[in-house]
C-alpha positions as CSV (number, residue, x, y, z in Angstrom):
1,X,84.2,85.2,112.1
2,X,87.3,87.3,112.3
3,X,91.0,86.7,112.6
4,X,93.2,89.4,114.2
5,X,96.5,89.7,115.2
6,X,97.9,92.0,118.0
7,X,97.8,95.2,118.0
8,X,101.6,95.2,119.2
9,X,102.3,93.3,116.5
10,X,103.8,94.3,113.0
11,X,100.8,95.4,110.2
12,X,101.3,93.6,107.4
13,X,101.5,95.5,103.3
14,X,101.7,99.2,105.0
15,X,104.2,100.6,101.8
16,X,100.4,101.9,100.3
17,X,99.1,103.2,103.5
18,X,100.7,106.9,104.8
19,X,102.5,106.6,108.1
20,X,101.0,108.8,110.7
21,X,103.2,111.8,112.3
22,X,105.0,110.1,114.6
23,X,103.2,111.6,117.8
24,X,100.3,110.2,116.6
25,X,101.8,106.6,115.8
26,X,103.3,106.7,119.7
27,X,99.7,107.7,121.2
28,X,98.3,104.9,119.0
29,X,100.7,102.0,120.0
30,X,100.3,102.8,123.6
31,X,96.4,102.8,123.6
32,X,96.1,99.9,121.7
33,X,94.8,101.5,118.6
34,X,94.7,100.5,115.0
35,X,94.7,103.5,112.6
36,X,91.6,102.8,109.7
37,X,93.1,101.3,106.3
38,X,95.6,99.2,108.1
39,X,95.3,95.6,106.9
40,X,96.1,93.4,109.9
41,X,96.6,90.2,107.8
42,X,95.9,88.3,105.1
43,X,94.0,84.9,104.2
44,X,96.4,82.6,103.9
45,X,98.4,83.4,106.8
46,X,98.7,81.7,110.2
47,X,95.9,82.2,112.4
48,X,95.8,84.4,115.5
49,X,94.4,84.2,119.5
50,X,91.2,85.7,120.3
51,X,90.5,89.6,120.6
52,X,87.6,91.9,121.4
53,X,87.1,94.7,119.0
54,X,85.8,97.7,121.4
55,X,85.9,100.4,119.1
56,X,86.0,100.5,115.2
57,X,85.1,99.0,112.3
58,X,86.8,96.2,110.7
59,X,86.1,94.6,107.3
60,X,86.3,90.6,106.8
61,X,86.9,89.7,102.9
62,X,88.0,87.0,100.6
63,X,89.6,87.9,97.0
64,X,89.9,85.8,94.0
65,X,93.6,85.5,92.4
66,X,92.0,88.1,90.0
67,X,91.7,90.6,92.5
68,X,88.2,90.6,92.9
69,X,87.1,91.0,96.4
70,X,84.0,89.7,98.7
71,X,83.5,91.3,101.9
72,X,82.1,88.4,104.1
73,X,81.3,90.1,107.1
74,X,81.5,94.0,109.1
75,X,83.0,93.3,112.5
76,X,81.8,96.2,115.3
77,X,82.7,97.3,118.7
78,X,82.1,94.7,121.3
79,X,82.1,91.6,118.8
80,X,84.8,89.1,119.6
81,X,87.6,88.5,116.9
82,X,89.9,85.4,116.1
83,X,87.7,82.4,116.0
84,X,89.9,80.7,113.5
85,X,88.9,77.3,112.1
86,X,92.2,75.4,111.2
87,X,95.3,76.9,110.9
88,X,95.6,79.0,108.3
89,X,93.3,82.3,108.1
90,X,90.9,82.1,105.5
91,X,90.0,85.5,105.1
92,X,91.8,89.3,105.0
93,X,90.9,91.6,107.8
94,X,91.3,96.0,106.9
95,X,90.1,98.5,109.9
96,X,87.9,101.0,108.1
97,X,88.2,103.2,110.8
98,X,90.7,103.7,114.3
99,X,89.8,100.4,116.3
100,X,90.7,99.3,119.4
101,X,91.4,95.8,120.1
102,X,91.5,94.1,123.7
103,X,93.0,90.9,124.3
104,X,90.4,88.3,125.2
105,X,90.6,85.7,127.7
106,X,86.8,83.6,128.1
107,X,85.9,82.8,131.2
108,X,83.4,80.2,129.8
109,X,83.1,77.9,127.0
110,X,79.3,79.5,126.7
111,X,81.0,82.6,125.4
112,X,82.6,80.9,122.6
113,X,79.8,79.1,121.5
114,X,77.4,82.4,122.0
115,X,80.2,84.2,119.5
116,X,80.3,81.1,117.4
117,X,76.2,81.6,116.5
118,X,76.0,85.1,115.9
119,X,78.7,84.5,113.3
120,X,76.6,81.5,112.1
121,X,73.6,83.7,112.0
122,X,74.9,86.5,110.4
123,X,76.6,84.5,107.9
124,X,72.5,83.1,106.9
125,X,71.5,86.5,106.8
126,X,74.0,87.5,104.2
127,X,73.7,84.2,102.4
128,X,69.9,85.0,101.9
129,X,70.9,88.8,100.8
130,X,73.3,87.3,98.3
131,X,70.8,84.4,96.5
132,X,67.5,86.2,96.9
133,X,67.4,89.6,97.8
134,X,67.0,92.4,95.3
135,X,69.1,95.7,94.9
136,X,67.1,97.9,97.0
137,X,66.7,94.9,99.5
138,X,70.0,94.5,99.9
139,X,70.5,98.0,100.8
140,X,67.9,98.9,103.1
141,X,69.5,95.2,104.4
142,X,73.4,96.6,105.4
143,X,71.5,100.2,106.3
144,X,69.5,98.7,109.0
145,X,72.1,96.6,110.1
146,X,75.1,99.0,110.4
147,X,72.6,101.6,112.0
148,X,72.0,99.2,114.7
149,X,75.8,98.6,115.1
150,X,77.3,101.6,114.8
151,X,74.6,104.5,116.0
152,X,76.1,107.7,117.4
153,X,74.9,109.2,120.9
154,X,71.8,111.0,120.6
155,X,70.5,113.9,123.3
156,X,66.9,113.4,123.0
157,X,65.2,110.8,121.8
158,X,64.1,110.5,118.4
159,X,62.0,108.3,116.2
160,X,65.2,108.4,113.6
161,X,68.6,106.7,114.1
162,X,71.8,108.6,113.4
163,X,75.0,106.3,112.8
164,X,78.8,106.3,111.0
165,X,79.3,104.8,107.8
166,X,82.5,103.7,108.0
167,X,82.3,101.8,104.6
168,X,82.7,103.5,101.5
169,X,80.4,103.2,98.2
170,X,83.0,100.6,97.5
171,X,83.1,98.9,100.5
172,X,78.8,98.3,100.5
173,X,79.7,97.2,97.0
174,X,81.9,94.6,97.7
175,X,79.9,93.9,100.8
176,X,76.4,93.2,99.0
177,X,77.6,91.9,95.4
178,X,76.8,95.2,93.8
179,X,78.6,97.7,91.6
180,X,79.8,101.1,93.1
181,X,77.3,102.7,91.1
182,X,74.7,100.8,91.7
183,X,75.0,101.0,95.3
184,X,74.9,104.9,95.3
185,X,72.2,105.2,93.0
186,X,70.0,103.3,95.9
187,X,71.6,105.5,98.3
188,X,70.0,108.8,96.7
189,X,67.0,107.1,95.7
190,X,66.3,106.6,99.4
191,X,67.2,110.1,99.7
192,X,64.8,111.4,97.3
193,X,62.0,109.0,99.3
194,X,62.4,110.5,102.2
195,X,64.1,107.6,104.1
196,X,67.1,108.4,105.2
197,X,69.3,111.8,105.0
198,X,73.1,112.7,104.3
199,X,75.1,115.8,104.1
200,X,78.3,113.6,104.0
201,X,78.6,110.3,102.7
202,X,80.1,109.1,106.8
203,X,77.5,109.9,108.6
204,X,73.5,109.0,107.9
205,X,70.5,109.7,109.6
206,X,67.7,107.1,109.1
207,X,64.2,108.6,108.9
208,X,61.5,105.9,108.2
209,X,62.2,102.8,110.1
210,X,59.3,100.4,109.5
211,X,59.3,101.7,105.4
212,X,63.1,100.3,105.7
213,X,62.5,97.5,107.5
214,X,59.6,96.6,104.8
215,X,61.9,97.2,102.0
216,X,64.5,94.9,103.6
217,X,62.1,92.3,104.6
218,X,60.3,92.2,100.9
219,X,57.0,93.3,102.1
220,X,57.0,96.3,100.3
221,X,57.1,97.0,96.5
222,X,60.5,98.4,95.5
């Protein structure tokens, strides 16, 4: 579950993000776009109507007062945004990339309640990744999932899957309860195995499927 406010609207704690040129910043504002790094809002703060995310990547976290941070949730294109329960937002929303958010207006209280259990189902799945899952579970885990959300166009078919990663090493950390280092270490040892494939850290090719899917499932020794 996501809270966003509207695009129009002023971003809140830009001083540590750099201002685009100002062409760009124009272009932006009047396509509804948000550039990546932009913090839309902060938990705490009142909550907002309902939007579509259409394009992007947006990251849902919670922090302790110590600054430590727990992403609770990757929001992707065509997932509705700003199902707020009480009136206060409870959690902090970034753009890891440029999004593009639509107002939303349902036509049907079905909608809401469809967008309602997705939340409710993604929120078990990371529960059960948190309490139970091992390292390399967990990671196989977000890989299959983001490669699902987020796969690029492909010209001819292909037994592999080919999708951004818009979340740094840091980001998956904070995402699956794991230590920067930790996290990329997995990443290469899946390298090395012949699973997946990167010549940059954004973009990943996912070779073996089922050996993934086993991994992330538990039914293969890790």
């Amino acid at each position: 579950m996501l809270y966003v406010v509207p695009v129009s609207a002023t971003p809140i704690s830009q001083s540590s993000i750099p201002a685009p040129h100002p062409s760009k910043a124009r272009f932006l504002k009047e396509h509804g776009f948000v550039a990546p790094g932009t913090v839309l809002f902060h938990q705490g703060q009142p909550s907002a109507p309902q939007f579509k995310l259409s394009q992007g990547c947006i990251a849902l976290s919670q922090t302790l007062a110590d600054g430590r941070r727990q992403i609770v949730d990757i929001v992707g294109p065509g997932e509705l945004v700003g199902l707020a329960h009480g009136d206060k937002n409870r959690m902090t929303a970034e753009t890891l990339s440029y999004c593009h958010i639509e107002h939303y207006h349902a036509d049907g209280i079905g909608k809401i309640y469809s967008a309602i259990g997705e939340a409710m189902m993604r929120i078990e799945a990371h529960t059960m990744l948190l309490g139970r899952k091992t390292v390399p579970e967990r990671v196989a885990s977000a890989i299959l999932d983001l490669s699902e959300r987020f796969a690029r166009p492909q010209r001819l078919r292909s037994e592999v899957r080919v999708f951004n990663l818009y979340l740094g090493r840091g980001d998956l950390a904070d995402w699956l309860g794991l230590s920067l280092e930790t996290v990329s270490r997995c990443f290469t040892r899946f390298k090395r195995a012949g699973l997946i494939d990167f010549e940059e850290p954004e973009i990943v090719t996912v070779l073996d499927l089922p050996a993934l899917q086993a991994i992330a499932d538990g039914a293969m020794p890790t």
